[in-house]
PyMOL Python script that loads the backbone (N, CA, C, O; Angstrom):
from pymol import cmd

cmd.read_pdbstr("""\
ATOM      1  N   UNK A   1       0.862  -1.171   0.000  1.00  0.00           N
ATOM      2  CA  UNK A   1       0.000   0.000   0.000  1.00  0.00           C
ATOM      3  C   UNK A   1       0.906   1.229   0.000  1.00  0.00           C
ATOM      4  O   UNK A   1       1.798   1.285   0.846  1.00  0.00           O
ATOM      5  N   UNK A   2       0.745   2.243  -0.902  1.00  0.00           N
ATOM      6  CA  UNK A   2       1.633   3.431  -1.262  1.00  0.00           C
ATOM      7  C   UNK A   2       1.254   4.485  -0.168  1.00  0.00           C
ATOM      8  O   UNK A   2       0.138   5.005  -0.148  1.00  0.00           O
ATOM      9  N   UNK A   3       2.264   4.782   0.769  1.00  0.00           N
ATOM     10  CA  UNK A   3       1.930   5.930   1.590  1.00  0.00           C
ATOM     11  C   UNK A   3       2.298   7.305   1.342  1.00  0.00           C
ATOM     12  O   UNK A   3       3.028   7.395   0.356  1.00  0.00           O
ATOM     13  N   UNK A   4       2.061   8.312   1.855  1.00  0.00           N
ATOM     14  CA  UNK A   4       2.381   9.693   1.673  1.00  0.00           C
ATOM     15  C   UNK A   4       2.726  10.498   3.194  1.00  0.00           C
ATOM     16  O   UNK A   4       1.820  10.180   3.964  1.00  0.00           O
ATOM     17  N   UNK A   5       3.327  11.059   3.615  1.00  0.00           N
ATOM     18  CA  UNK A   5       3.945  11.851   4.743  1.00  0.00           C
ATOM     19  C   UNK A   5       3.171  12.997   4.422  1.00  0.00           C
ATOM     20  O   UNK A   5       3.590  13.552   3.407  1.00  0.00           O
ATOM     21  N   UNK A   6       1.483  13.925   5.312  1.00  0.00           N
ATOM     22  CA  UNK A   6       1.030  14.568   5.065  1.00  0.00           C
ATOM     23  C   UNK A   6       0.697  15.049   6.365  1.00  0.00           C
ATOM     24  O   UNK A   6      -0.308  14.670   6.967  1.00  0.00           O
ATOM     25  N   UNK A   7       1.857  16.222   7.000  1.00  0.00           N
ATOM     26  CA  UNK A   7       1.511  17.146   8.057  1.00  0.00           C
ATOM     27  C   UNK A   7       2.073  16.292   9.034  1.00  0.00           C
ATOM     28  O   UNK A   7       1.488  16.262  10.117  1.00  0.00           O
ATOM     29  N   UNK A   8       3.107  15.574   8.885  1.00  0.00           N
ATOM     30  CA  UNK A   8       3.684  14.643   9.690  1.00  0.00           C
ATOM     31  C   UNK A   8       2.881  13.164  10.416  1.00  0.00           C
ATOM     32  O   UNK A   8       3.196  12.381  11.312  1.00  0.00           O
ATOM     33  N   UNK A   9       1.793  13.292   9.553  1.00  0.00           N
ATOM     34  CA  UNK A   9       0.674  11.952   9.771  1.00  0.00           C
ATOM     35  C   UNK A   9       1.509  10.894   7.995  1.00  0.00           C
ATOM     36  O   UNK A   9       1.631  11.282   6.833  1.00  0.00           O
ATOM     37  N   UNK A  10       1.902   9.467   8.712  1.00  0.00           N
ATOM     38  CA  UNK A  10       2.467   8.911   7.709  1.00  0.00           C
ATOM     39  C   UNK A  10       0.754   7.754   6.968  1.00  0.00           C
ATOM     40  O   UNK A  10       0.250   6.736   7.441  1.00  0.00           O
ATOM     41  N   UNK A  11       0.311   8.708   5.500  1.00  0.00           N
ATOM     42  CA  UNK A  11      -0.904   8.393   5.367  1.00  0.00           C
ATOM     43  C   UNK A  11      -0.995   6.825   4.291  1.00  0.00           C
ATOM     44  O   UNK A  11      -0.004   6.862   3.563  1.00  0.00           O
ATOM     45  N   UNK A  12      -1.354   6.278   4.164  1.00  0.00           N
ATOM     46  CA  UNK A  12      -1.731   4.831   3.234  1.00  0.00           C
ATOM     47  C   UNK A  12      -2.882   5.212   2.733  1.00  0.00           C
ATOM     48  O   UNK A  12      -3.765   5.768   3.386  1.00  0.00           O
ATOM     49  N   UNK A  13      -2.947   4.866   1.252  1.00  0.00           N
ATOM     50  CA  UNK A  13      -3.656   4.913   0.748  1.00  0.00           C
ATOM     51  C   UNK A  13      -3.897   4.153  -0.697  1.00  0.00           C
ATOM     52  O   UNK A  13      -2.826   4.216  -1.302  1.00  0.00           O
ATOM     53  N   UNK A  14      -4.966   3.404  -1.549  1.00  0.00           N
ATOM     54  CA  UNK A  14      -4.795   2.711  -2.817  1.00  0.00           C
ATOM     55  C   UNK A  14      -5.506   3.717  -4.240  1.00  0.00           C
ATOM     56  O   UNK A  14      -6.649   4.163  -4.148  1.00  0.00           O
ATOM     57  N   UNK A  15      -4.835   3.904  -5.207  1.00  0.00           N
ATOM     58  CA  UNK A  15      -5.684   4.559  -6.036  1.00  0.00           C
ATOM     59  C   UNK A  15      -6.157   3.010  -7.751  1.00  0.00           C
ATOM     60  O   UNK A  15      -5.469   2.350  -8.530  1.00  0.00           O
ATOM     61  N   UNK A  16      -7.042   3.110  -7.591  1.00  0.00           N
ATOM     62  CA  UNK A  16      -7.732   2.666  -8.519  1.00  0.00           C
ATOM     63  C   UNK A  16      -7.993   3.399 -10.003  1.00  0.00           C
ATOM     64  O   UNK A  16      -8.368   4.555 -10.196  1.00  0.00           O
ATOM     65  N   UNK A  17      -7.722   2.511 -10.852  1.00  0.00           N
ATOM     66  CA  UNK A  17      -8.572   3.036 -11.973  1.00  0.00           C
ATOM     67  C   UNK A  17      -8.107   4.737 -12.672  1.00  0.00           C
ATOM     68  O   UNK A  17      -7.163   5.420 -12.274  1.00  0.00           O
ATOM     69  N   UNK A  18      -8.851   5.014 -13.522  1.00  0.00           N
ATOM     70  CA  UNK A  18      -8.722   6.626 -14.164  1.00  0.00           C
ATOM     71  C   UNK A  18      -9.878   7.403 -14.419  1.00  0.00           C
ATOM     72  O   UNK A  18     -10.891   6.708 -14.340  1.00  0.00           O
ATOM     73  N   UNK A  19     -10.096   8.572 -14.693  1.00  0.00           N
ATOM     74  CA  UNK A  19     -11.078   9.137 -15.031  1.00  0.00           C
ATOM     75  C   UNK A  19     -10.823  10.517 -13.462  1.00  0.00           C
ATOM     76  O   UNK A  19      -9.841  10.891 -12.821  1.00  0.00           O
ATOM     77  N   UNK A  20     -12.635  10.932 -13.437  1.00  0.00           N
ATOM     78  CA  UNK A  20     -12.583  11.870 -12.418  1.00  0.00           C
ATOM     79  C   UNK A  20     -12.345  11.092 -11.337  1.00  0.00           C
ATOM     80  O   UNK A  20     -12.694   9.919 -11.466  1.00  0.00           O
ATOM     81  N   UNK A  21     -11.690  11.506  -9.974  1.00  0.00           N
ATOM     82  CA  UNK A  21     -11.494  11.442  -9.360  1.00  0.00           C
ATOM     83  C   UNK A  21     -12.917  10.920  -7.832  1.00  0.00           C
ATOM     84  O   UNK A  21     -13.731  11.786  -7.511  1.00  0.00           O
ATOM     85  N   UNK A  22     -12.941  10.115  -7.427  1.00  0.00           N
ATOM     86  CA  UNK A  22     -13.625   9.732  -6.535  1.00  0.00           C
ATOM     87  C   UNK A  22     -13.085   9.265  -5.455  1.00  0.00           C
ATOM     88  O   UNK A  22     -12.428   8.239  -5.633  1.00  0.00           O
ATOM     89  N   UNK A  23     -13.154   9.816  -3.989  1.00  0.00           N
ATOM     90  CA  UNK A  23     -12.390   9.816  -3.032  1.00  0.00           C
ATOM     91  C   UNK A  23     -13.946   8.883  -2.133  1.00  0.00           C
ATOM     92  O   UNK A  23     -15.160   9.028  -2.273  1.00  0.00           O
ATOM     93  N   UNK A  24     -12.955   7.784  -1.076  1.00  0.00           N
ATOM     94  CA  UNK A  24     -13.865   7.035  -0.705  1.00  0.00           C
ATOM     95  C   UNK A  24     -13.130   7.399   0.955  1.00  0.00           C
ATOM     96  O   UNK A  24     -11.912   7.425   1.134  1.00  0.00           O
ATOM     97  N   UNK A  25     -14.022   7.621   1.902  1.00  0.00           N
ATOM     98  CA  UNK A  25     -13.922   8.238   3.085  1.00  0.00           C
ATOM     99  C   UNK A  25     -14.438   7.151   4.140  1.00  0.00           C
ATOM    100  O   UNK A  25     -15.540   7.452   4.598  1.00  0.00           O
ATOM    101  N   UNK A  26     -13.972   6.115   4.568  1.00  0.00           N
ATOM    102  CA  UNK A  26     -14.789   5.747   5.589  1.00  0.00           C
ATOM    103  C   UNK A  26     -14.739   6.264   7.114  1.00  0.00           C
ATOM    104  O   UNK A  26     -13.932   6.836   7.847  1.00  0.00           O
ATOM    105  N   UNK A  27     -16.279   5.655   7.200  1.00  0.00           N
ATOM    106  CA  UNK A  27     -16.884   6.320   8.806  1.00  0.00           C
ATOM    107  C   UNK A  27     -17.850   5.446   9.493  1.00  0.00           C
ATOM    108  O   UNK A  27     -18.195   4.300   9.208  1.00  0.00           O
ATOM    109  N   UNK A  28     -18.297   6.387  10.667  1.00  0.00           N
ATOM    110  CA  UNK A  28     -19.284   5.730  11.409  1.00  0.00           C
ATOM    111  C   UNK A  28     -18.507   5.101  12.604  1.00  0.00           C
ATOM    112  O   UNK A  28     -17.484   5.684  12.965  1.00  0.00           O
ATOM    113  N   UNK A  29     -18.895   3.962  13.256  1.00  0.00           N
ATOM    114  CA  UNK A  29     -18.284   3.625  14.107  1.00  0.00           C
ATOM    115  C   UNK A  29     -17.793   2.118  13.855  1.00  0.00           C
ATOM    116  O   UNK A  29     -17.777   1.150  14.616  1.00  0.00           O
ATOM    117  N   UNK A  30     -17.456   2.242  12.714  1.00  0.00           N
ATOM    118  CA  UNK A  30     -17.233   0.434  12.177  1.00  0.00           C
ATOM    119  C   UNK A  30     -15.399   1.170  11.770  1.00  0.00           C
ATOM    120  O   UNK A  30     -14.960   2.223  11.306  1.00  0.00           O
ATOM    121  N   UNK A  31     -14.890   0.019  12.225  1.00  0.00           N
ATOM    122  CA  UNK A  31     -13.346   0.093  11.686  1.00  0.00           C
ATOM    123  C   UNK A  31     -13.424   0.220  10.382  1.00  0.00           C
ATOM    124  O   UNK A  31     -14.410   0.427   9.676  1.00  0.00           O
ATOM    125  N   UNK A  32     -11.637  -0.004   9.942  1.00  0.00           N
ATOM    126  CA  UNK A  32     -11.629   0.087   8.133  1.00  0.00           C
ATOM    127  C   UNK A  32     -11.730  -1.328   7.450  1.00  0.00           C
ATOM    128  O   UNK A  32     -11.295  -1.586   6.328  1.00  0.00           O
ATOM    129  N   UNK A  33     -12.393  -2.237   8.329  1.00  0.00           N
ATOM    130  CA  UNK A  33     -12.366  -3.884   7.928  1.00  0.00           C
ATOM    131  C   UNK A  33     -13.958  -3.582   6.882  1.00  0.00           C
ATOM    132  O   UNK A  33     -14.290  -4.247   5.900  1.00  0.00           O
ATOM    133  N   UNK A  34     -14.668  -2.462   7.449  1.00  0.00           N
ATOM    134  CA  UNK A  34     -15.892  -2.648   6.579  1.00  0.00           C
ATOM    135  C   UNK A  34     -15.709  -1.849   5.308  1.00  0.00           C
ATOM    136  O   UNK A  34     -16.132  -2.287   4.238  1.00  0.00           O
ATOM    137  N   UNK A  35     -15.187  -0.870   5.387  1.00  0.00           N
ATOM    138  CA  UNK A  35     -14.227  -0.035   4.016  1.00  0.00           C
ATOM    139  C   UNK A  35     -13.643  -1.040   3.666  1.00  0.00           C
ATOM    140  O   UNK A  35     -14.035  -1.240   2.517  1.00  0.00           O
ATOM    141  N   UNK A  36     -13.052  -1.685   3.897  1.00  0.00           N
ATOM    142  CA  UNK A  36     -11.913  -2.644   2.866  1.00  0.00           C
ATOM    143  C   UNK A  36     -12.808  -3.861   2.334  1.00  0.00           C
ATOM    144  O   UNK A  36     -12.335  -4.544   1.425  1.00  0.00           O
ATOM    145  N   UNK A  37     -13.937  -4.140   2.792  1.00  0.00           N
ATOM    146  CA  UNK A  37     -14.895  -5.269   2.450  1.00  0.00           C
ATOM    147  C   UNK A  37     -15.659  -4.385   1.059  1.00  0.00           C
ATOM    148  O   UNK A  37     -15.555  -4.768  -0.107  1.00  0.00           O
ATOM    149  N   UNK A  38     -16.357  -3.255   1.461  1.00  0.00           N
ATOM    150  CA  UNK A  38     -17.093  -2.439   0.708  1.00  0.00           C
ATOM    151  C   UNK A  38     -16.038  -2.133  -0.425  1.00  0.00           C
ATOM    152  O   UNK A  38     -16.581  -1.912  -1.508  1.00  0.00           O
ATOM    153  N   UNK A  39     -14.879  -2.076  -0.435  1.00  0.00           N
ATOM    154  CA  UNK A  39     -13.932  -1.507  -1.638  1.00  0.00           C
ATOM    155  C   UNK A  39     -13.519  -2.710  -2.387  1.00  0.00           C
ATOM    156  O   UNK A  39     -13.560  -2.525  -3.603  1.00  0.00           O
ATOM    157  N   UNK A  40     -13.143  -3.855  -2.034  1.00  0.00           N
ATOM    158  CA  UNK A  40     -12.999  -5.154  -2.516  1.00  0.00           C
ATOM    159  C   UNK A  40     -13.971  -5.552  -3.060  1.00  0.00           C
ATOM    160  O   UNK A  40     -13.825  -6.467  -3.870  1.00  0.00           O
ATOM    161  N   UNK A  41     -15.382  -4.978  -2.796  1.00  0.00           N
ATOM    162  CA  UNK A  41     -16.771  -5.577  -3.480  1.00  0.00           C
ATOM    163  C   UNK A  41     -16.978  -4.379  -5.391  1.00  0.00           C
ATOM    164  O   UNK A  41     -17.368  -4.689  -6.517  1.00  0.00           O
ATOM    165  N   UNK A  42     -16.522  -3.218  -4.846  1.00  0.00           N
ATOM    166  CA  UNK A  42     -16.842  -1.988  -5.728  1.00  0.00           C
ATOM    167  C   UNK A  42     -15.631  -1.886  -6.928  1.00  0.00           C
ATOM    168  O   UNK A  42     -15.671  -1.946  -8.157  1.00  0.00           O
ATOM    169  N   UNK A  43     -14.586  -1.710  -5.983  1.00  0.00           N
ATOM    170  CA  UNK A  43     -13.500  -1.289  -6.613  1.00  0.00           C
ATOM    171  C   UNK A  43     -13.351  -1.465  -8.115  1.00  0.00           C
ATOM    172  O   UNK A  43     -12.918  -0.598  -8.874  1.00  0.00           O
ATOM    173  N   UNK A  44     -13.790  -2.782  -8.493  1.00  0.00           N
ATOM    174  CA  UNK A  44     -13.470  -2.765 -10.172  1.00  0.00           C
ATOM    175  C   UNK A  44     -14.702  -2.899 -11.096  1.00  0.00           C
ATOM    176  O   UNK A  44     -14.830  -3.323 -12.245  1.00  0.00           O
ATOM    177  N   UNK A  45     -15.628  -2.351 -10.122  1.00  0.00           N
ATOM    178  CA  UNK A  45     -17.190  -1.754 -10.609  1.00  0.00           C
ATOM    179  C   UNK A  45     -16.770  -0.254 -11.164  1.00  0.00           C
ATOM    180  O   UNK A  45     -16.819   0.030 -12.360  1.00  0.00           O
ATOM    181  N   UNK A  46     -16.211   0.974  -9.787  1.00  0.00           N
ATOM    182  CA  UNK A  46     -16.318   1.990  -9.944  1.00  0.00           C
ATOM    183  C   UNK A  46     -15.088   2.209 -10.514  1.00  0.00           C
ATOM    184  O   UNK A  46     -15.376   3.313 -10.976  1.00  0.00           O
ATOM    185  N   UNK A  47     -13.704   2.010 -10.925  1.00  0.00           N
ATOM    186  CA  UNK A  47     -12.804   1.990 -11.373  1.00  0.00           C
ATOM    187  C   UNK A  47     -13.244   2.394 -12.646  1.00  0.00           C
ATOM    188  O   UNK A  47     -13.087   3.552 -13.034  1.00  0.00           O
ATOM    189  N   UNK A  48     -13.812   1.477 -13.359  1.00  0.00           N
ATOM    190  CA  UNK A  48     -14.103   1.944 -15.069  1.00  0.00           C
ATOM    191  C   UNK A  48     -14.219   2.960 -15.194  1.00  0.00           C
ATOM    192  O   UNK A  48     -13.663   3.508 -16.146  1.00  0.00           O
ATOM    193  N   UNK A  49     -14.974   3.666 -14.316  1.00  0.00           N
ATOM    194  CA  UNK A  49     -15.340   5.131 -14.729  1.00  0.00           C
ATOM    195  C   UNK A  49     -14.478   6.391 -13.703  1.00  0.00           C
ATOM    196  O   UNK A  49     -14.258   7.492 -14.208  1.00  0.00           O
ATOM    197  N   UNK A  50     -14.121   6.150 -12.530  1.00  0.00           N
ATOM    198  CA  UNK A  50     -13.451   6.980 -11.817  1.00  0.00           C
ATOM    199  C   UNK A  50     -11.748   6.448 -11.231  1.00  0.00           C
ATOM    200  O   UNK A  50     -11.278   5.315 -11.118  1.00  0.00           O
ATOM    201  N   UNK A  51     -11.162   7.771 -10.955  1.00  0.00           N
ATOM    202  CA  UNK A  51      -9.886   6.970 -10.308  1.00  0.00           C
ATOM    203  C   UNK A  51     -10.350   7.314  -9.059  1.00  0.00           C
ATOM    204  O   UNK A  51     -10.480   8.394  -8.482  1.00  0.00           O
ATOM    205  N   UNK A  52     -10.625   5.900  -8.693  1.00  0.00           N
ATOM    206  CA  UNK A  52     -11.009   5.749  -7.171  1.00  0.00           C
ATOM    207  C   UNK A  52      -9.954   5.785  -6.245  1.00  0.00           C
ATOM    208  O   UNK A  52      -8.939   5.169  -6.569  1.00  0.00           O
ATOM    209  N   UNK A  53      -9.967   6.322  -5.251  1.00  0.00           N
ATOM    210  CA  UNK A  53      -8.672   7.121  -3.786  1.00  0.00           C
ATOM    211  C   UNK A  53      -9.590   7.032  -2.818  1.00  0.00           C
ATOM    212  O   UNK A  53     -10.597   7.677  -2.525  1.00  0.00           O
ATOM    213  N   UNK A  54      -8.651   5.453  -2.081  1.00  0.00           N
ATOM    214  CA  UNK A  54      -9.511   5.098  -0.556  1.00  0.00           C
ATOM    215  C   UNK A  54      -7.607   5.447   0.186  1.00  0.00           C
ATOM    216  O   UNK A  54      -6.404   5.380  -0.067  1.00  0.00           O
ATOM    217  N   UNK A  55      -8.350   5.721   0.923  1.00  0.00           N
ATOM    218  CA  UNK A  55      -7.220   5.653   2.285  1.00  0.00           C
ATOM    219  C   UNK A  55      -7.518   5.641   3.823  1.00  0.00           C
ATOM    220  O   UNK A  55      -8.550   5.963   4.410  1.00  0.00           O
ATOM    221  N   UNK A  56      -6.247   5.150   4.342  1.00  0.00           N
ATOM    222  CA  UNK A  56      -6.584   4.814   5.937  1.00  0.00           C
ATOM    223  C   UNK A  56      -6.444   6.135   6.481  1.00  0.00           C
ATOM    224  O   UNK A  56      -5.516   6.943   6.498  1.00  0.00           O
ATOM    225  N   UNK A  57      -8.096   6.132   7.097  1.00  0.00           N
ATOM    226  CA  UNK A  57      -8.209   7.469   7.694  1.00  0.00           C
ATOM    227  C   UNK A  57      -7.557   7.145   9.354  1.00  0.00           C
ATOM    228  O   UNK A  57      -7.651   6.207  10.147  1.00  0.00           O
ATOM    229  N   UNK A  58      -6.909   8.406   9.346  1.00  0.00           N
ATOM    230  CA  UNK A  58      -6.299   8.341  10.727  1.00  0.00           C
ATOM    231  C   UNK A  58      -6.903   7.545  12.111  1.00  0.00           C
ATOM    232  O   UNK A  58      -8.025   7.841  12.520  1.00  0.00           O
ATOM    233  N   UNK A  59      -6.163   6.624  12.727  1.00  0.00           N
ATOM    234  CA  UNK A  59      -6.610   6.635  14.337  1.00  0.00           C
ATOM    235  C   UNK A  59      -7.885   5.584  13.584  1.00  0.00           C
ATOM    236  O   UNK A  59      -8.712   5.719  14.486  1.00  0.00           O
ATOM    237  N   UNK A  60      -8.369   4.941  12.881  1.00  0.00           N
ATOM    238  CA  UNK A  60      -9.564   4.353  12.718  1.00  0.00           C
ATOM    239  C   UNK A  60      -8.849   2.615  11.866  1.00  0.00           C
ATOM    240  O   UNK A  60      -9.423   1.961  10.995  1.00  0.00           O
ATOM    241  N   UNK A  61      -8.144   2.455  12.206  1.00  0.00           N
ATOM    242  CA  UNK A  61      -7.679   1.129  11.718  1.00  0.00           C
ATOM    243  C   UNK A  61      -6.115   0.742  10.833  1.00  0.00           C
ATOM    244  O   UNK A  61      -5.870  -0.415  10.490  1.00  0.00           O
TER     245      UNK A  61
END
""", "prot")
cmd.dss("prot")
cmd.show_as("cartoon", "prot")
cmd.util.cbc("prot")
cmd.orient("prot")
């Protein structure tokens, strides 16, 4: 997983696919096990049409 150093938070993140840009944010009170289930199900659904950008949001998994 390709990370980035952003504000001294060391961030992970996967980009998918091309096109406009679609950023996938998970939340709520479910870890990133349900983001990574939900992105493994989508990912090469929404890919065709967007470059999909999920990443591990801070402190949440």
């Amino acid at each position: 997983m390709p990370e980035q150093l952003i504000n001294g938070y060391q961030m992970h993140y996967e980009v998918y696919g091309q096109g406009q840009p679609l950023v996938m944010i998970h939340g709520g009170l479910g870890g990133g096990e349900g983001c990574a289930a939900f992105v493994d199900h989508h990912a090469s659904t929404l890919s065709r049409q967007f470059k999909l950008i999920v990443y591990d949001r801070r402190a949440a998994g």
